[in-house]
VEXVEXMI-583782 format. One record per residue: residue in three letters; z, y, x of N, C-alpha, C in turn. Coordinates in Angstrom, 1 decimal, always signed. Layout:
# residues N
ALA,Z,Y,X,Z,Y,X,Z,Y,X;
...
END
This chain:
# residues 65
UNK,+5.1,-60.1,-61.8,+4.0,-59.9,-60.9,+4.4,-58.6,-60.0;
UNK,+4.2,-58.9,-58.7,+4.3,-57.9,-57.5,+3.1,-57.0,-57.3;
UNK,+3.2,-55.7,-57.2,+1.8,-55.1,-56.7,+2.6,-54.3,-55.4;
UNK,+1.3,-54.3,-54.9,+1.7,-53.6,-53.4,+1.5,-52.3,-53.8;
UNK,+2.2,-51.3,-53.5,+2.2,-50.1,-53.1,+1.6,-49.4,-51.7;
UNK,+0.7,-50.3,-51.1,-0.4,-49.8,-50.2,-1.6,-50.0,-51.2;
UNK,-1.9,-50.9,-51.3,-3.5,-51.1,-52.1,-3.1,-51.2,-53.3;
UNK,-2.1,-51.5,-54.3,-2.6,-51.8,-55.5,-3.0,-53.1,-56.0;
UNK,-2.8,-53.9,-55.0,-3.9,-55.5,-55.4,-2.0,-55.9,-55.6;
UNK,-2.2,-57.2,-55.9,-1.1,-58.4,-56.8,-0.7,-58.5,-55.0;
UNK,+0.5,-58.7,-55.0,+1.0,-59.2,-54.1,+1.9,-60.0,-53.7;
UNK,+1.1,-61.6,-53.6,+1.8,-62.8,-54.3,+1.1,-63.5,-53.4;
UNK,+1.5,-64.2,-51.6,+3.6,-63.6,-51.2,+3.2,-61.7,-50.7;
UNK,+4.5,-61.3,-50.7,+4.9,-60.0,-50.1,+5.8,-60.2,-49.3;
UNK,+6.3,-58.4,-48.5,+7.0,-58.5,-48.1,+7.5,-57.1,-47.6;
UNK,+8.4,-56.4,-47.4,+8.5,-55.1,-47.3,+8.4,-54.9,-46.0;
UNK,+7.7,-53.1,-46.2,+7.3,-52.5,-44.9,+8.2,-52.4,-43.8;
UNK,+8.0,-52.6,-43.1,+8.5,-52.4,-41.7,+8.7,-50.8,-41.3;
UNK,+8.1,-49.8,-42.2,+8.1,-48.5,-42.0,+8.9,-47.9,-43.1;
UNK,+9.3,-48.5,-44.2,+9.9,-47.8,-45.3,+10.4,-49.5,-46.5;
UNK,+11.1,-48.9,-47.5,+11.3,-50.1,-48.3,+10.0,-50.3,-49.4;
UNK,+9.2,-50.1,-48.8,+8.1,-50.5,-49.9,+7.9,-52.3,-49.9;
UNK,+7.5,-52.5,-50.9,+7.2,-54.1,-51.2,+5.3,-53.8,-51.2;
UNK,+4.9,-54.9,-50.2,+3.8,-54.5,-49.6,+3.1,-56.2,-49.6;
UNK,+1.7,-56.3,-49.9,+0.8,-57.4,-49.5,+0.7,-58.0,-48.2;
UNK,+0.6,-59.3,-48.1,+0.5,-59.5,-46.3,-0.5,-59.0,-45.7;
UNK,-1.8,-59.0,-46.3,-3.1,-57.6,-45.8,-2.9,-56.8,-45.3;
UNK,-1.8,-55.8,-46.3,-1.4,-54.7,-45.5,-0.2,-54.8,-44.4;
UNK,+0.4,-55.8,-44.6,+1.4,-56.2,-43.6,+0.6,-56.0,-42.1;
UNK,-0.8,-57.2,-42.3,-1.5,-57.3,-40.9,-1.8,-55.7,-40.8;
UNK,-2.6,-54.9,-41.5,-2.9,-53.7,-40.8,-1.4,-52.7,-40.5;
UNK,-0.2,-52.7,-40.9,+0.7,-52.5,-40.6,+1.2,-52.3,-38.9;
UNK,+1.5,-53.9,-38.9,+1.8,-54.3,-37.5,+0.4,-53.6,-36.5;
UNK,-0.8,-53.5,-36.7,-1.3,-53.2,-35.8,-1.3,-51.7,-35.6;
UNK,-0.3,-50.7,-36.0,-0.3,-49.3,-36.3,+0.5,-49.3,-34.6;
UNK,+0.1,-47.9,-33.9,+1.0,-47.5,-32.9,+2.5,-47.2,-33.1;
UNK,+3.1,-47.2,-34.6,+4.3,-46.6,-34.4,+5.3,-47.8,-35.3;
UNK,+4.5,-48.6,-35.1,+5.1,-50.3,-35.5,+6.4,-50.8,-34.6;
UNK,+6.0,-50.7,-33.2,+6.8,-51.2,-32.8,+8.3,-50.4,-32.6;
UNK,+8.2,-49.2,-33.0,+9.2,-47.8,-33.0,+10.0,-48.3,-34.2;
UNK,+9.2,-48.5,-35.1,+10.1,-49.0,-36.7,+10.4,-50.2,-36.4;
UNK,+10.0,-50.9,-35.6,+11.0,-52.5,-35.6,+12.0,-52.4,-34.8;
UNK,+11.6,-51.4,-33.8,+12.9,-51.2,-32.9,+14.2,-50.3,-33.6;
UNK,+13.8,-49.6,-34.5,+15.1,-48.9,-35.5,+15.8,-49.4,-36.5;
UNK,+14.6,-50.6,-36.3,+14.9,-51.8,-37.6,+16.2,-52.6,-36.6;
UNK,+16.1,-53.4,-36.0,+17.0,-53.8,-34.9,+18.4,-52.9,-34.8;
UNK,+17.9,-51.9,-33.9,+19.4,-51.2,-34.0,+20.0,-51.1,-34.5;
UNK,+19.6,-50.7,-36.1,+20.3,-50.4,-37.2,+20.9,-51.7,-37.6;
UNK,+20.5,-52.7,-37.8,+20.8,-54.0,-38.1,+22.2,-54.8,-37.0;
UNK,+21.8,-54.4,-36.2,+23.0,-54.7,-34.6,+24.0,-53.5,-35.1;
UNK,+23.7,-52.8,-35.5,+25.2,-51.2,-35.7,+25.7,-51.6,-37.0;
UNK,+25.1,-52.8,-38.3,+25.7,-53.2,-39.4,+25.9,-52.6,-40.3;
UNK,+24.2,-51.6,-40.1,+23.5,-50.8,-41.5,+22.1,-51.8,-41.5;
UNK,+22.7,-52.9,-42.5,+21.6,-53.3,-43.6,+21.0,-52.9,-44.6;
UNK,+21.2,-51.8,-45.3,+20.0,-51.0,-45.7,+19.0,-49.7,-45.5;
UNK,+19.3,-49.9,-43.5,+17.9,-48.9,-43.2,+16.9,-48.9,-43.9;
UNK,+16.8,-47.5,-44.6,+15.3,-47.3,-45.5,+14.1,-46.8,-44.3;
UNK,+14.1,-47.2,-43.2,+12.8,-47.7,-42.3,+12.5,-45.9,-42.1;
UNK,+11.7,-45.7,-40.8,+11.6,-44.7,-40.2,+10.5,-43.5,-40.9;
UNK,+9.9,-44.6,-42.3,+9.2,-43.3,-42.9,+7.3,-44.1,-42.7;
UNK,+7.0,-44.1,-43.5,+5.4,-45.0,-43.4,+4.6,-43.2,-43.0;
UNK,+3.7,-43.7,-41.8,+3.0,-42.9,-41.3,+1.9,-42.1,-41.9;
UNK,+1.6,-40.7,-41.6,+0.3,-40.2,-42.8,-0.7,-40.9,-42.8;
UNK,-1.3,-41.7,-41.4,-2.4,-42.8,-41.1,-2.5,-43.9,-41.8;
UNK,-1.4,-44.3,-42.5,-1.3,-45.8,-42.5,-2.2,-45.9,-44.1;
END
């Protein structure tokens, strides 16, 4: 069993943050994506992935989130 490390609830499907390697619920996935600094972490997510560093640990989950 998965638990998210945003809420604590079962997290069954998951998927990790877009902001850090956490393994995260799709609930918090959706409040995720709607954060201002989402698109910043997807875009370093990219870069990094095109430069052929596959284990970017993501730009850091925000104090808001």
């Amino acid at each position: 069993m998965t638990i998210c490390k945003r809420c604590n609830k079962t997290a069954n499907p998951h998927i990790m943050s877009m902001f850090s390697e956490d393994i995260i619920c799709m609930s918090c996935k959706d409040i995720e994506m709607k954060h201002p600094k989402y698109k910043e972490a997807l875009e370093a997510d990219i870069t990094n992935i095109k430069s052929g560093n596959y284990r970017f640990a993501g730009i850091g989950n925000p104090d808001d989130l």
